[in-house]
Structures are given as structure tokens and as C-alpha cells.
C-alpha positions in Angstrom: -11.4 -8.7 10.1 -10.5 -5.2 8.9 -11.6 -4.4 5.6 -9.9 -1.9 3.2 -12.0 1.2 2.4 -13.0 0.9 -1.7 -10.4 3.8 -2.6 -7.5 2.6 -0.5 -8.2 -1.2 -2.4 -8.1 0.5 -5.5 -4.4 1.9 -4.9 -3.1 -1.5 -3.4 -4.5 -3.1 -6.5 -3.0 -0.6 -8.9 0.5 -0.6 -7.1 0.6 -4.9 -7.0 -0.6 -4.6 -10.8 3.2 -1.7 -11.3 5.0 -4.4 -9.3 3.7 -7.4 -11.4 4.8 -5.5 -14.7 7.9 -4.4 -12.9 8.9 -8.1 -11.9 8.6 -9.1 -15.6 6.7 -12.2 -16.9 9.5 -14.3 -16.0 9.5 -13.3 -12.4 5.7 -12.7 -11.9 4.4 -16.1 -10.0 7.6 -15.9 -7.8 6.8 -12.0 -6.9 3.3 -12.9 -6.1 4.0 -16.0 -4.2 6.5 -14.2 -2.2 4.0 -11.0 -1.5 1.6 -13.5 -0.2 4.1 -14.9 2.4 4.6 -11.9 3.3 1.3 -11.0 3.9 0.2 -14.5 5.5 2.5 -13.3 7.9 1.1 -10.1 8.8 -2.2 -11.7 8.9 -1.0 -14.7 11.1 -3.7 -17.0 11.2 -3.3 -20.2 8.5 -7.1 -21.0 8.5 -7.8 -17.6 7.3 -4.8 -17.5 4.9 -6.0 -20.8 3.6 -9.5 -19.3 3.1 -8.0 -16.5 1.7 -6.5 -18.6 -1.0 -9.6 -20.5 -2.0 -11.7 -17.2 -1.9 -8.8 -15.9 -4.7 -9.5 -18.9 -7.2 -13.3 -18.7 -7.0 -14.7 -17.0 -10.1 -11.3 -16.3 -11.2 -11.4 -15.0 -14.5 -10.1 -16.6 -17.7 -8.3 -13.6 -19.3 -9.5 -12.6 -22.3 -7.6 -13.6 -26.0 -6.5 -9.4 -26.0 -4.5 -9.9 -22.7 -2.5 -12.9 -24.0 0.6 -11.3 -24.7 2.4 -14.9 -26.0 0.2 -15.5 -29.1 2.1 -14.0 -32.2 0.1 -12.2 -34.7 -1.2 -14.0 -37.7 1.1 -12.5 -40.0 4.3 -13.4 -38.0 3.5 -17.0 -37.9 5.7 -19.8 -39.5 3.5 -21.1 -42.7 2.1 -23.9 -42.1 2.6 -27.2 -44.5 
């Protein structure tokens, strides 16, 4: 298996993270569905692609309340009765 060098990971991250914004929320599970195709076919092999997609939702993160962008602010809310 070739592993990417720390610095070269760090760019690939940071130009998938432009191309997520860039594909908008709307688009973003069909842009990252569609990269991994892509890249399961580079790779070639569906026992490691299948690994590959189990190793990416162990210890996924939750995100954090600040990077939920659909939760309107307090003072924008409807009043509740």
C-alpha cells in the first residue's frame, strides 16, 4: 500500500475540504460519493475499498454544535407558545 507523506495528506485534505465548500451543502454527499468512485477505481481492489470505508466511520467524529451551520440563532427563532 503506498502511503501519502504527512505534507502531501495535508494538501489533498485541504483541497477535498475547497471542493466540499465549492459543491455546496446541497451537493456535498453526491460530490463525495462520486470522488470515492473515482478513487475505488484507481485503487482497484473492493476488499480494500470496503475496508477503506469501515476504517472512515471508525471514530468518526460528531461535529461540534459551532460547525452546525442549520441551527438558527436564538434570537431569530419563531416564539414559542
Amino acid at each position: 500500500m503506498n502511503e501519502l507523506q504527512p505534507e502531501c495528506r495535508d494538501r489533498l485534505y485541504a483541497a477535498c475540504a475547497r471542493a466540499v465548500t465549492e459543491a455546496s451543502p446541497e451537493r456535498e454527499s453526491l460530490f463525495l460519493a462520486r470522488l470515492a468512485l473515482l478513487l475505488f477505481e484507481q485503487v482497484g481492489d473492493e476488499d480494500r475499498c470496503r475496508k477503506a470505508i469501515a476504517d472512515a466511520l471508525q471514530g468518526l467524529p460528531v461535529p461540534s454544535l459551532s460547525a452546525v451551520h442549520t441551527i438558527a440563532p436564538l434570537s431569530t427563532r419563531p416564539e414559542e407558545h
